[in-house]
mmCIF file as gemmi writes it, N, C-alpha and C atoms, coordinates in Angstrom:
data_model
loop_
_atom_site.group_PDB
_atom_site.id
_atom_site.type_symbol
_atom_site.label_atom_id
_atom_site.label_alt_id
_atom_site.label_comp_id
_atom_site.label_asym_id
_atom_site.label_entity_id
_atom_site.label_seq_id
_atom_site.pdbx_PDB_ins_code
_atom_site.Cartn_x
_atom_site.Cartn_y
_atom_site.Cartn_z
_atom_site.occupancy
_atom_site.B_iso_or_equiv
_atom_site.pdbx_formal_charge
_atom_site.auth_seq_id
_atom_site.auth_asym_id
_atom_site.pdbx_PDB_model_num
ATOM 1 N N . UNK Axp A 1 ? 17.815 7.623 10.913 1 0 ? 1 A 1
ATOM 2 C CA . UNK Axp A 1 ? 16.503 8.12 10.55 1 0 ? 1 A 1
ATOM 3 C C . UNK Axp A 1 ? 15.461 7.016 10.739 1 0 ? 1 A 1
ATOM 4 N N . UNK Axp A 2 ? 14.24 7.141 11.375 1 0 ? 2 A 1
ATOM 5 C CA . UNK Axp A 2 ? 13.243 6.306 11.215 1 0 ? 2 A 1
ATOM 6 C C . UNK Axp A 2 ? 12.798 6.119 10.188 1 0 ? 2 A 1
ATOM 7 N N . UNK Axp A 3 ? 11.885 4.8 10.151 1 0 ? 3 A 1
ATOM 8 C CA . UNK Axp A 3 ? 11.745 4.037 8.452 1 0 ? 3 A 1
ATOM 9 C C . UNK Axp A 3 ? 10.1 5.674 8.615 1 0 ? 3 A 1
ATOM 10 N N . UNK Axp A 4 ? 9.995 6.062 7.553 1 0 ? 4 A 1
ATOM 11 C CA . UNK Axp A 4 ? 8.723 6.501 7.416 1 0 ? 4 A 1
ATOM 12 C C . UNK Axp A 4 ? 7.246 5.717 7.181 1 0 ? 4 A 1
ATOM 13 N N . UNK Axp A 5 ? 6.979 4.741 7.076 1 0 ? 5 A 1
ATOM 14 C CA . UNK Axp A 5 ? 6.375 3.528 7.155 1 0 ? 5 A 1
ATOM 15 C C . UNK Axp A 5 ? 6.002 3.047 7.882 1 0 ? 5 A 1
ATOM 16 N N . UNK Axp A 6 ? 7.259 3.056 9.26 1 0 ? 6 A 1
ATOM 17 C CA . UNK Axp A 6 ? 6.657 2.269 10.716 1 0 ? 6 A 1
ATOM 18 C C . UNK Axp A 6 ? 5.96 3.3 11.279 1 0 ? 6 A 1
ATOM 19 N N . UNK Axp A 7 ? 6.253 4.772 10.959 1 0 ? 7 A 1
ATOM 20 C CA . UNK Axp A 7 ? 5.957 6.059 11.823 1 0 ? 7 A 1
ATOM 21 C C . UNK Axp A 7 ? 5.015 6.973 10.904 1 0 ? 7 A 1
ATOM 22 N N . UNK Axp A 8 ? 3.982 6.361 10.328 1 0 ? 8 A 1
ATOM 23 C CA . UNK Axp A 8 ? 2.974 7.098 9.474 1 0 ? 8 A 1
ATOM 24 C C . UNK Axp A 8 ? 2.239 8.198 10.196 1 0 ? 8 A 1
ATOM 25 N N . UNK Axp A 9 ? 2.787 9.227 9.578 1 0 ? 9 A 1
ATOM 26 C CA . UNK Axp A 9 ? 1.809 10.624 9.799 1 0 ? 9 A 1
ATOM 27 C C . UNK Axp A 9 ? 0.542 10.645 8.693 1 0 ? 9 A 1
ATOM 28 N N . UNK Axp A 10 ? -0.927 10.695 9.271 1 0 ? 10 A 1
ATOM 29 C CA . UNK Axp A 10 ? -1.918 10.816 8.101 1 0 ? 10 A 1
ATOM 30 C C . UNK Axp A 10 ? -1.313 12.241 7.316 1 0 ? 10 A 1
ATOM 31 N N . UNK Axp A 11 ? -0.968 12.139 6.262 1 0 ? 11 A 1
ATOM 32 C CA . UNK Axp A 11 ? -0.508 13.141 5.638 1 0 ? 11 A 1
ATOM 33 C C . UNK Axp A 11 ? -1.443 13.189 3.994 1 0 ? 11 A 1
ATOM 34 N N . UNK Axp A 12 ? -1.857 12.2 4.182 1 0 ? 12 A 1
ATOM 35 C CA . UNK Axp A 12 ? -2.745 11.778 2.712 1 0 ? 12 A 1
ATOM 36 C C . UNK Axp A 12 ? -4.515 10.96 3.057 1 0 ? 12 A 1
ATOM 37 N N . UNK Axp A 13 ? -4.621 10.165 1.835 1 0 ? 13 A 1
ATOM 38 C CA . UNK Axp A 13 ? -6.056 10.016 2.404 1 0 ? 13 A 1
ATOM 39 C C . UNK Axp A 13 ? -5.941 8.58 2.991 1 0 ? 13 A 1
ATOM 40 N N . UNK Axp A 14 ? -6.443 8.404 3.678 1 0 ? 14 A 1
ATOM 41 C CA . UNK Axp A 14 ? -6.398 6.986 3.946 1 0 ? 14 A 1
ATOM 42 C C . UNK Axp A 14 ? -7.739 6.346 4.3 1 0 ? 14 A 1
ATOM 43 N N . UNK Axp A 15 ? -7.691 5.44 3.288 1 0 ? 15 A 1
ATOM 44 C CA . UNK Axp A 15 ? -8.928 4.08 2.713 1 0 ? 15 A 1
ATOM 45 C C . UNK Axp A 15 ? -9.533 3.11 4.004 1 0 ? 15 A 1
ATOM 46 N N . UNK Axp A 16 ? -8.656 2.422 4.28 1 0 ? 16 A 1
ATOM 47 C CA . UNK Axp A 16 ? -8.811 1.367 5.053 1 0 ? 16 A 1
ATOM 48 C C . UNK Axp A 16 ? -7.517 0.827 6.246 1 0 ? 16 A 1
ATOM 49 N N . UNK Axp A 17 ? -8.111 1.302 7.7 1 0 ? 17 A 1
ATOM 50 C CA . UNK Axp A 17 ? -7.283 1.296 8.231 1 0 ? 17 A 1
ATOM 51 C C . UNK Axp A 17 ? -7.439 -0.3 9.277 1 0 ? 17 A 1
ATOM 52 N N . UNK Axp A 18 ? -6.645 -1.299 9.458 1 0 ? 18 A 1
ATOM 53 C CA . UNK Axp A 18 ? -6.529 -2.407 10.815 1 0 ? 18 A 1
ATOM 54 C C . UNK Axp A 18 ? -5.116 -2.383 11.692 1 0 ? 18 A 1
ATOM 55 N N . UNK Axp A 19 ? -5.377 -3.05 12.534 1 0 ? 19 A 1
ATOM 56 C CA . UNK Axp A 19 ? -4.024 -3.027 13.559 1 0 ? 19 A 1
ATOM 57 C C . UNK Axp A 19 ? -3.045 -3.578 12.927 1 0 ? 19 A 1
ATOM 58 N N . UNK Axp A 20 ? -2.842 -4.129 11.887 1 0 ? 20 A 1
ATOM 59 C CA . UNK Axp A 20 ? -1.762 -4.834 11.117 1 0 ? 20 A 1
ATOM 60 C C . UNK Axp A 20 ? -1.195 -4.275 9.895 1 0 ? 20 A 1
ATOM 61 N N . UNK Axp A 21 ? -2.241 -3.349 8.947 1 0 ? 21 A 1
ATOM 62 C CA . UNK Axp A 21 ? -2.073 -2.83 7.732 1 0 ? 21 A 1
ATOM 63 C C . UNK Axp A 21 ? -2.93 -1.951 7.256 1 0 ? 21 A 1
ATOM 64 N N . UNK Axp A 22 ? -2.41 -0.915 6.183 1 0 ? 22 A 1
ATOM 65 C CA . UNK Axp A 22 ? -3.615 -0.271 5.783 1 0 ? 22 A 1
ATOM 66 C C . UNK Axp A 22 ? -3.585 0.337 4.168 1 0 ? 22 A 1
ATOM 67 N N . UNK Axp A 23 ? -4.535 1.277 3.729 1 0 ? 23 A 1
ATOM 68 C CA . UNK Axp A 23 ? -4.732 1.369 2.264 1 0 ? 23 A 1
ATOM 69 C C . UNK Axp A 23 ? -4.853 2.759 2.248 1 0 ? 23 A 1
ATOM 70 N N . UNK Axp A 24 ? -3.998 3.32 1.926 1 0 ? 24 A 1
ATOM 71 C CA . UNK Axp A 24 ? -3.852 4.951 1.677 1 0 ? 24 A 1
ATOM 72 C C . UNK Axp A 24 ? -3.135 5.171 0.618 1 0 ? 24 A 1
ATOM 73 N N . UNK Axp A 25 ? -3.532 6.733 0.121 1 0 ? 25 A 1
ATOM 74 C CA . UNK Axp A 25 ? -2.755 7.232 -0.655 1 0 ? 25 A 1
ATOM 75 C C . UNK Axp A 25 ? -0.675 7.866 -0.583 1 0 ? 25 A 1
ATOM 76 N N . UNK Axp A 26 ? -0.348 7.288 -1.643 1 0 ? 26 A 1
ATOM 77 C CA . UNK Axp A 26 ? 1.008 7.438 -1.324 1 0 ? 26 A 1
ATOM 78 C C . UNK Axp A 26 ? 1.18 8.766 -1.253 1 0 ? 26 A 1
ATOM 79 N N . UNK Axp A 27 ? 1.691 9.464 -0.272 1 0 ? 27 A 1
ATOM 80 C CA . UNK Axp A 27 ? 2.22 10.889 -0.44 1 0 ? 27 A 1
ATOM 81 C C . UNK Axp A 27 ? 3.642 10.973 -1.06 1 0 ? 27 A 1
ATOM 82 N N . UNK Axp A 28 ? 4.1 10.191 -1.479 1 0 ? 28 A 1
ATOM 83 C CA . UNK Axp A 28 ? 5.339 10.947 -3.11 1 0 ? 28 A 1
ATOM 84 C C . UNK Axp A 28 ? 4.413 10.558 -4.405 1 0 ? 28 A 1
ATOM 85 N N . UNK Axp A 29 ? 3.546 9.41 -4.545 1 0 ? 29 A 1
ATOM 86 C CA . UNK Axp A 29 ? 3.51 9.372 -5.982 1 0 ? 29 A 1
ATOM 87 C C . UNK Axp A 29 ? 1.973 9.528 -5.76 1 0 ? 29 A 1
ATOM 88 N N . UNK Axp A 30 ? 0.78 9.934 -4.906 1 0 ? 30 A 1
ATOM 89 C CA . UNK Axp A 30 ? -0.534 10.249 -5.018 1 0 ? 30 A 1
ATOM 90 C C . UNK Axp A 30 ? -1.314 8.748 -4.957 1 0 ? 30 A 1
ATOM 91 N N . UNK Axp A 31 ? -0.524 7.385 -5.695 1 0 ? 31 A 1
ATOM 92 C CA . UNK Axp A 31 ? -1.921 6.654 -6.053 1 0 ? 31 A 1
ATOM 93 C C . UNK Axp A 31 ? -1.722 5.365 -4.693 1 0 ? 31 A 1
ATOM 94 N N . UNK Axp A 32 ? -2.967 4.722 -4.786 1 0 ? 32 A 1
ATOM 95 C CA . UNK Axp A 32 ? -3.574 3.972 -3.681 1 0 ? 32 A 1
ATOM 96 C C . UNK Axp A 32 ? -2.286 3.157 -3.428 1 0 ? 32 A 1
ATOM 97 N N . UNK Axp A 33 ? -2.434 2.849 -2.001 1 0 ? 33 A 1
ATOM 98 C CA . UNK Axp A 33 ? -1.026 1.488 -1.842 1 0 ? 33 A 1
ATOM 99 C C . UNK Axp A 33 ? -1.292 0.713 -0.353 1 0 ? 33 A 1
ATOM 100 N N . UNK Axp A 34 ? -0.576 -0.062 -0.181 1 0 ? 34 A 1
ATOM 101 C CA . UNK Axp A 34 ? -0.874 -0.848 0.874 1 0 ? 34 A 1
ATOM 102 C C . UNK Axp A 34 ? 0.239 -1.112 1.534 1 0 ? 34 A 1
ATOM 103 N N . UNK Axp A 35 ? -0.226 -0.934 2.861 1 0 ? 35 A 1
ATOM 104 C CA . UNK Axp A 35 ? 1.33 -0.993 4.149 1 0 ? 35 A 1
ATOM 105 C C . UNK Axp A 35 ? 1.267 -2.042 4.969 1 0 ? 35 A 1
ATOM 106 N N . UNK Axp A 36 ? 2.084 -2.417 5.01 1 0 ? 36 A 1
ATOM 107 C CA . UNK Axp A 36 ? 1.654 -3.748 6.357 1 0 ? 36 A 1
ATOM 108 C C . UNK Axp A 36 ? 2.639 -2.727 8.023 1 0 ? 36 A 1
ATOM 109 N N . UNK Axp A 37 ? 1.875 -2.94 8.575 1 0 ? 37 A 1
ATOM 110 C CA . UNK Axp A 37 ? 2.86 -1.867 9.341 1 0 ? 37 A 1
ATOM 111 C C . UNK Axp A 37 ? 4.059 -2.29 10.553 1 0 ? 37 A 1
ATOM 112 N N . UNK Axp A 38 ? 4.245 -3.847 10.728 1 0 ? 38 A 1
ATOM 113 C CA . UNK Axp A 38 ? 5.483 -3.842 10.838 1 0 ? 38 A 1
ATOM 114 C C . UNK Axp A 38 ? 6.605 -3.801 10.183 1 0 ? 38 A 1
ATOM 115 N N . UNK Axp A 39 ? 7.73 -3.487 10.794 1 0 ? 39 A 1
ATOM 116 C CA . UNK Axp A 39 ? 8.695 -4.008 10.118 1 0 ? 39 A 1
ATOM 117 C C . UNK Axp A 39 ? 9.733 -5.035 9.397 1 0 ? 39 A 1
ATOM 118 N N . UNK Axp A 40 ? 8.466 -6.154 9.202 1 0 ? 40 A 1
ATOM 119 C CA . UNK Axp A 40 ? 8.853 -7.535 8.944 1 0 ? 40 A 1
ATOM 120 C C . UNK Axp A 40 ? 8.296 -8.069 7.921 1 0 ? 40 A 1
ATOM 121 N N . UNK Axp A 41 ? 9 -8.472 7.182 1 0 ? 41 A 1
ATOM 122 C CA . UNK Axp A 41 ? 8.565 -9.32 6.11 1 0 ? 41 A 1
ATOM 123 C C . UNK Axp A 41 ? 7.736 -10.612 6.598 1 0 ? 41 A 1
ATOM 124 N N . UNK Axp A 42 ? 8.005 -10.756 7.539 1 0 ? 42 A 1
ATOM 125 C CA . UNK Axp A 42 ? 7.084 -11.902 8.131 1 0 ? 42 A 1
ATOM 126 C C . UNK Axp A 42 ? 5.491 -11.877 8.022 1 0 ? 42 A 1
ATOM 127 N N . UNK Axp A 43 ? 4.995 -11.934 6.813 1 0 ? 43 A 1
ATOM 128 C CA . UNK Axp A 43 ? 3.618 -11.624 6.621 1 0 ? 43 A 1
ATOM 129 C C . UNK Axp A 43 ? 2.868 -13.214 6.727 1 0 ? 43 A 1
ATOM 130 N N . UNK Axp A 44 ? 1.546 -12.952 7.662 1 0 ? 44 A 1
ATOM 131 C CA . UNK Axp A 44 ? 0.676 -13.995 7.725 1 0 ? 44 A 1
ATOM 132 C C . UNK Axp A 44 ? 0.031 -14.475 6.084 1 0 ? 44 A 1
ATOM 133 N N . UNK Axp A 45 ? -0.127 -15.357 5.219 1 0 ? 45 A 1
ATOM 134 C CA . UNK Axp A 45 ? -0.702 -15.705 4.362 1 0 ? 45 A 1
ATOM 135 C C . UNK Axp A 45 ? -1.992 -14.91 4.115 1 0 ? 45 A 1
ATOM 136 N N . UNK Axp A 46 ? -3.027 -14.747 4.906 1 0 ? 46 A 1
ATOM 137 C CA . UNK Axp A 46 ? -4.315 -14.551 5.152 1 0 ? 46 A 1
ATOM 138 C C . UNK Axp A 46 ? -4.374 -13.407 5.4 1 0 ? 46 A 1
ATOM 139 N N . UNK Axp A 47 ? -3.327 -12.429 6.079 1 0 ? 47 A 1
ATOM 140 C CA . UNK Axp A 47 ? -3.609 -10.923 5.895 1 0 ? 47 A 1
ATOM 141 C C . UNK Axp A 47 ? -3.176 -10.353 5.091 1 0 ? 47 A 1
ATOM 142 N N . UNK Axp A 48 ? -1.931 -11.134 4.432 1 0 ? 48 A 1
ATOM 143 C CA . UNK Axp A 48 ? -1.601 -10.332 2.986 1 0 ? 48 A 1
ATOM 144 C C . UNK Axp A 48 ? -2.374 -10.749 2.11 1 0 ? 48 A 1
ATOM 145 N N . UNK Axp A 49 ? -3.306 -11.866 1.67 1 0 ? 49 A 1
ATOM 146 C CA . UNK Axp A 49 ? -4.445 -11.973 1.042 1 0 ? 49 A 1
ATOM 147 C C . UNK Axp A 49 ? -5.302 -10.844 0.997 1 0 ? 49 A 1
ATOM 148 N N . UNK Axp A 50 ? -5.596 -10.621 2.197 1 0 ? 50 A 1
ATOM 149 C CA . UNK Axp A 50 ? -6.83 -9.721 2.765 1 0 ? 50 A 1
ATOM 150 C C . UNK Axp A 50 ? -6.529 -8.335 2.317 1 0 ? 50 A 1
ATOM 151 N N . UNK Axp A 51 ? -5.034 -7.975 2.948 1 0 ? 51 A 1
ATOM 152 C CA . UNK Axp A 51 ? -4.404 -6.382 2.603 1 0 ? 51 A 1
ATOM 153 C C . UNK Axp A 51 ? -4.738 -6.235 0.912 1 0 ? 51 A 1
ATOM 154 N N . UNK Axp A 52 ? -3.958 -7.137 0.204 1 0 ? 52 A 1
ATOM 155 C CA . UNK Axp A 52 ? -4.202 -6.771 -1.37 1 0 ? 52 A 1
ATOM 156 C C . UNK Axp A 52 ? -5.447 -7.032 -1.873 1 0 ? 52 A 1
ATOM 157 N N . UNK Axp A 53 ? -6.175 -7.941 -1.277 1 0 ? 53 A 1
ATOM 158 C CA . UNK Axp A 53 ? -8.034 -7.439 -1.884 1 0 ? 53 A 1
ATOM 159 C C . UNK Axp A 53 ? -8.253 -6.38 -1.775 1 0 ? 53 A 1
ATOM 160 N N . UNK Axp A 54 ? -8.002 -5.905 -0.357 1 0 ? 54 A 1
ATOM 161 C CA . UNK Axp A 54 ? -8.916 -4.256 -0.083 1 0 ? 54 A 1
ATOM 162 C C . UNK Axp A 54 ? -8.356 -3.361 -1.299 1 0 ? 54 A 1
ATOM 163 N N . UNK Axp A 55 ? -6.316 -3.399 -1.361 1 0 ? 55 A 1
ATOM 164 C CA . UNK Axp A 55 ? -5.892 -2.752 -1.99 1 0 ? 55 A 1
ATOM 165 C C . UNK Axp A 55 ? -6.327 -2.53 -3.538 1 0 ? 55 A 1
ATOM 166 N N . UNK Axp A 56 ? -6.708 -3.809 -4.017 1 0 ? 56 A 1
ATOM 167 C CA . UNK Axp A 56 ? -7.622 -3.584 -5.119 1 0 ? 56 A 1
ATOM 168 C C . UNK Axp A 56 ? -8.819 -3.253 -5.177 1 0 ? 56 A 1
ATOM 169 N N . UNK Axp A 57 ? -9.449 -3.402 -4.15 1 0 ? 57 A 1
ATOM 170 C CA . UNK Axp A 57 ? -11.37 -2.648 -4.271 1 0 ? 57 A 1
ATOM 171 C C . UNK Axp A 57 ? -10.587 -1.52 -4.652 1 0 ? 57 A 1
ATOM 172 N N . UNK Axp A 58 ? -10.105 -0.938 -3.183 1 0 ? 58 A 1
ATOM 173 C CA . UNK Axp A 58 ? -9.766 0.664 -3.919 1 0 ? 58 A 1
ATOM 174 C C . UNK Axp A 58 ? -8.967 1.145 -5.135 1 0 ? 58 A 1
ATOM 175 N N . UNK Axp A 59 ? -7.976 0.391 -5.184 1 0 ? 59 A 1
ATOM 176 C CA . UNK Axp A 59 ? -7.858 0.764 -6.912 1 0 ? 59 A 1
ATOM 177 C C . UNK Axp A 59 ? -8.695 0.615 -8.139 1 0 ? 59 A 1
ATOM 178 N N . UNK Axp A 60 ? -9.36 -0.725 -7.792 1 0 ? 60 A 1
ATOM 179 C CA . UNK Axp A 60 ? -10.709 0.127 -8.887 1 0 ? 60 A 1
ATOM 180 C C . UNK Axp A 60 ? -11.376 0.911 -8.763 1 0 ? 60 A 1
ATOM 181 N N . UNK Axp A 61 ? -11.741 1.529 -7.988 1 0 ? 61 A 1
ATOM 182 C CA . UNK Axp A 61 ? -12.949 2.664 -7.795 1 0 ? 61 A 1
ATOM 183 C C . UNK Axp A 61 ? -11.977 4.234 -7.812 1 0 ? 61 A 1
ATOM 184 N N . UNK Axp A 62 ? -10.067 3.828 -7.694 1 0 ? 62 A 1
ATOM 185 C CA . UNK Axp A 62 ? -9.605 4.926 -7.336 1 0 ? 62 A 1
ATOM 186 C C . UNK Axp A 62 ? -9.171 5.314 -9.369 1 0 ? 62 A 1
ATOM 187 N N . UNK Axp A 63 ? -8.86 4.43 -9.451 1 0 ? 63 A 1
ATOM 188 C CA . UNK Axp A 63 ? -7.665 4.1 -11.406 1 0 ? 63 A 1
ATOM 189 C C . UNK Axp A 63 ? -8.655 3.707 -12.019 1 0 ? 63 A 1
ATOM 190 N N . UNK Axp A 64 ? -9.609 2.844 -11.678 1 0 ? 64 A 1
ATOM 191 C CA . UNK Axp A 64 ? -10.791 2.17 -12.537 1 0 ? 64 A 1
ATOM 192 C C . UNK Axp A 64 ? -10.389 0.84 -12.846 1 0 ? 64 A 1
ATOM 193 N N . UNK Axp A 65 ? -11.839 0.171 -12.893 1 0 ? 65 A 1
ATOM 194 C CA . UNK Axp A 65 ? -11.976 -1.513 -12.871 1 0 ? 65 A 1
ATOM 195 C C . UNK Axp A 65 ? -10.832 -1.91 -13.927 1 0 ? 65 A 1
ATOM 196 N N . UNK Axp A 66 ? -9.822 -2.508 -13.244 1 0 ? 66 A 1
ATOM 197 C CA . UNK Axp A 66 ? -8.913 -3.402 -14.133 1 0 ? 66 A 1
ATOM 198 C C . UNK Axp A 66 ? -7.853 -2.175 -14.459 1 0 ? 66 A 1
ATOM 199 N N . UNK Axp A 67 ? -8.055 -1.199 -14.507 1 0 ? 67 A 1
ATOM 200 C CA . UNK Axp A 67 ? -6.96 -0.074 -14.888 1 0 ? 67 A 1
ATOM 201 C C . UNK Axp A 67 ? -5.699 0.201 -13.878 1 0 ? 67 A 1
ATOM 202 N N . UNK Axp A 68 ? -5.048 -0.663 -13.752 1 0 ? 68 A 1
ATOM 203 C CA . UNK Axp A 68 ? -3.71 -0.412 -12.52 1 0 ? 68 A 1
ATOM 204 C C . UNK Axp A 68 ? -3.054 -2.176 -12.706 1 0 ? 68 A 1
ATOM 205 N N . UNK Axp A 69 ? -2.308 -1.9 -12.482 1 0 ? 69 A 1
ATOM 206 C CA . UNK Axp A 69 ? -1.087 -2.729 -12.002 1 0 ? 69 A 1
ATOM 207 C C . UNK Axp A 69 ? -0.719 -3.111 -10.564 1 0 ? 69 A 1
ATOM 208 N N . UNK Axp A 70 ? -0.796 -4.068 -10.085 1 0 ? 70 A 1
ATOM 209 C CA . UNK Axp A 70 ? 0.33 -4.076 -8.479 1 0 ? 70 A 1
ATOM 210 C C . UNK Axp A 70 ? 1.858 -3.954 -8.484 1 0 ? 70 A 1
ATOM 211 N N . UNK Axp A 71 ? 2.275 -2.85 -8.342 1 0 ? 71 A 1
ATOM 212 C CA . UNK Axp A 71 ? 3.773 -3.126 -8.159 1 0 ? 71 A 1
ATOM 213 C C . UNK Axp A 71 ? 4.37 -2.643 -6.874 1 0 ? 71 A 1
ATOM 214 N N . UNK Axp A 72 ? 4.822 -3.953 -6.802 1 0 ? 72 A 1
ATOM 215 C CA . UNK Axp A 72 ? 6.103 -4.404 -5.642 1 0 ? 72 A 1
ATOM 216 C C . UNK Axp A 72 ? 7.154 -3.83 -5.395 1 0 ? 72 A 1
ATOM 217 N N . UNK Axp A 73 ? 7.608 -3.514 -6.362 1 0 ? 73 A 1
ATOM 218 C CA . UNK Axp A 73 ? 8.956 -2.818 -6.43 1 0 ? 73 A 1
ATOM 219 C C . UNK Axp A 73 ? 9.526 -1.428 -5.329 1 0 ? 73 A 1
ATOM 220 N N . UNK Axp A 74 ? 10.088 -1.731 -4.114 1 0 ? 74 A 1
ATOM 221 C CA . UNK Axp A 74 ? 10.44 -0.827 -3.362 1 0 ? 74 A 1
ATOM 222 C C . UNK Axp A 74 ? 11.2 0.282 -3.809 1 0 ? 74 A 1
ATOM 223 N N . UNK Axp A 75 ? 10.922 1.523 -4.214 1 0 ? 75 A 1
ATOM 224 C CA . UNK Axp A 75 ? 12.116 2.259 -4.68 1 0 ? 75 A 1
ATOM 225 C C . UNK Axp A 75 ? 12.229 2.879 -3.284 1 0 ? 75 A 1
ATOM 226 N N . UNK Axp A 76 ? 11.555 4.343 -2.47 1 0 ? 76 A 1
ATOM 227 C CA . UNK Axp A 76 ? 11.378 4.755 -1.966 1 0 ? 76 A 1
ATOM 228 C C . UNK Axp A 76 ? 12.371 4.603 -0.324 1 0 ? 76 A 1
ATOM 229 N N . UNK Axp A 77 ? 11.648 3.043 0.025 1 0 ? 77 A 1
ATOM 230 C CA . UNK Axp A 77 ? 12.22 2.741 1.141 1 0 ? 77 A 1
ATOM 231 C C . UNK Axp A 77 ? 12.11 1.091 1.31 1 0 ? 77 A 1
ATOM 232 N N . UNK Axp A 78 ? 13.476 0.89 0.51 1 0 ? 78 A 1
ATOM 233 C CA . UNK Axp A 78 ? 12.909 -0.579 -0.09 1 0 ? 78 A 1
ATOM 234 C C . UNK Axp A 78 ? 13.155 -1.914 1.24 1 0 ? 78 A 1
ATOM 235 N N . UNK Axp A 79 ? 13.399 -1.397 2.654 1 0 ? 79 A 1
ATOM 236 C CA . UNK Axp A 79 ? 13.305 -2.535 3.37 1 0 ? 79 A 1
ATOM 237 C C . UNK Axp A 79 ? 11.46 -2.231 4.258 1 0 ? 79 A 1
ATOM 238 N N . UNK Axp A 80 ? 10.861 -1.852 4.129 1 0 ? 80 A 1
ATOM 239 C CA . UNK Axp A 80 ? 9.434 -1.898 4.611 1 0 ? 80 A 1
ATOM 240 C C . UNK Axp A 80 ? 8.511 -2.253 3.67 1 0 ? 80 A 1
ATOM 241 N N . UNK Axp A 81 ? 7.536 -3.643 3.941 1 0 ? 81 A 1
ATOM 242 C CA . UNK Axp A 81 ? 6.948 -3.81 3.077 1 0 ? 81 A 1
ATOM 243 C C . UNK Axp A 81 ? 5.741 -2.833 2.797 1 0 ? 81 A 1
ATOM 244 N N . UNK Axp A 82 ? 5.647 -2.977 1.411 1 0 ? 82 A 1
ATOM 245 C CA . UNK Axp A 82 ? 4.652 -2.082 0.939 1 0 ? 82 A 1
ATOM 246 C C . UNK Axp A 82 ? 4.029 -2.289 -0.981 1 0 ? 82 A 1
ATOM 247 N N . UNK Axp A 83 ? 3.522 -2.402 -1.184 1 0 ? 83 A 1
ATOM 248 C CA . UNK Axp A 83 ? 2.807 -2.117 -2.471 1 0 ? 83 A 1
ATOM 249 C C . UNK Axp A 83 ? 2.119 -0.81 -2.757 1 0 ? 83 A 1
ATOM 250 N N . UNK Axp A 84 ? 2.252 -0.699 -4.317 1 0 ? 84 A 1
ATOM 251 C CA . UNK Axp A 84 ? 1.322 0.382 -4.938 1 0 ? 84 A 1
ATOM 252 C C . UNK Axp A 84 ? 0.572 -0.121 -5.989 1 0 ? 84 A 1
ATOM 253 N N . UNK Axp A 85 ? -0.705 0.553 -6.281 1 0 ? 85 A 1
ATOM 254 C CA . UNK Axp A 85 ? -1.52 0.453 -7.439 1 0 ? 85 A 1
ATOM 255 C C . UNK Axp A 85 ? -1.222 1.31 -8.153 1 0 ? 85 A 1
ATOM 256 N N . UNK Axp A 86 ? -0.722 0.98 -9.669 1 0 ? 86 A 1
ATOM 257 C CA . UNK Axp A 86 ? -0.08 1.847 -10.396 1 0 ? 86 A 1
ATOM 258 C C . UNK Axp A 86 ? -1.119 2.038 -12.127 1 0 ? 86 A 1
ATOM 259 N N . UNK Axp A 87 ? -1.404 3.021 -12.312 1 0 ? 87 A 1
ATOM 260 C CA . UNK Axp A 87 ? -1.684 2.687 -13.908 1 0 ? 87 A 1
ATOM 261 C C . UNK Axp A 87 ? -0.73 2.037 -14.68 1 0 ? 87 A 1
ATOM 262 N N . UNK Axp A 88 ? -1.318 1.49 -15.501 1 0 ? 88 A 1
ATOM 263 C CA . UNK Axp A 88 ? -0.263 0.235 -16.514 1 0 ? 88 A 1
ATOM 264 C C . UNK Axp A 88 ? 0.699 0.876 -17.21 1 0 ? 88 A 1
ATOM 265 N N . UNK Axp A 89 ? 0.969 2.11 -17.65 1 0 ? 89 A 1
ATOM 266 C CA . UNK Axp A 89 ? 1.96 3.064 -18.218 1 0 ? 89 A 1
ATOM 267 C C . UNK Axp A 89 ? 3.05 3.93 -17.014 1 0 ? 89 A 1
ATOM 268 N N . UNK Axp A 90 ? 2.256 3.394 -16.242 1 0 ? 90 A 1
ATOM 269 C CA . UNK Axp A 90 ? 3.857 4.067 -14.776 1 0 ? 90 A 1
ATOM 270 C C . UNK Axp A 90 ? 5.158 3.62 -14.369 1 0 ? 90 A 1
């Protein structure tokens, strides 16, 4: 099966899109998240900086200022990197 991650169908909303990563809504759990879109953990310093700023503008304006969490935690499809903005009770 292909990773669903490397092969994103817009199926949800999506925030902020670049050739490297982007900020959309998760289609299993609804809230904002951030993809880097290879398949490598090999992340540049400076764009994963960059990816999780944006990812937080939009979680404040999506959960509200300061209202979310970053979590890391891959359940889904835990070899593609990815983050979610989570409310603090999720």
């Amino acid at each position: 099966m292909a990773c669903l991650l490397c092969h994103l169908d817009q199926r949800t909303h999506w925030y902020t899109e670049t050739p490297r990563w982007l900020i959309l809504d998760c289609d299993t759990c609804g809230v904002p998240m951030a993809v880097w879109r290879a398949h490598s953990e090999d992340i540049p310093e400076d764009e994963k900086s960059a990816m999780l700023a944006e990812l937080s503008r939009i979680a404040n304006i999506q959960l509200g200022e300061g209202c979310w969490r970053l979590d890391s935690i891959r359940r889904m499809i835990p070899d593609h990197p990815h983050w979610h903005a989570r409310p603090p009770w999720w």
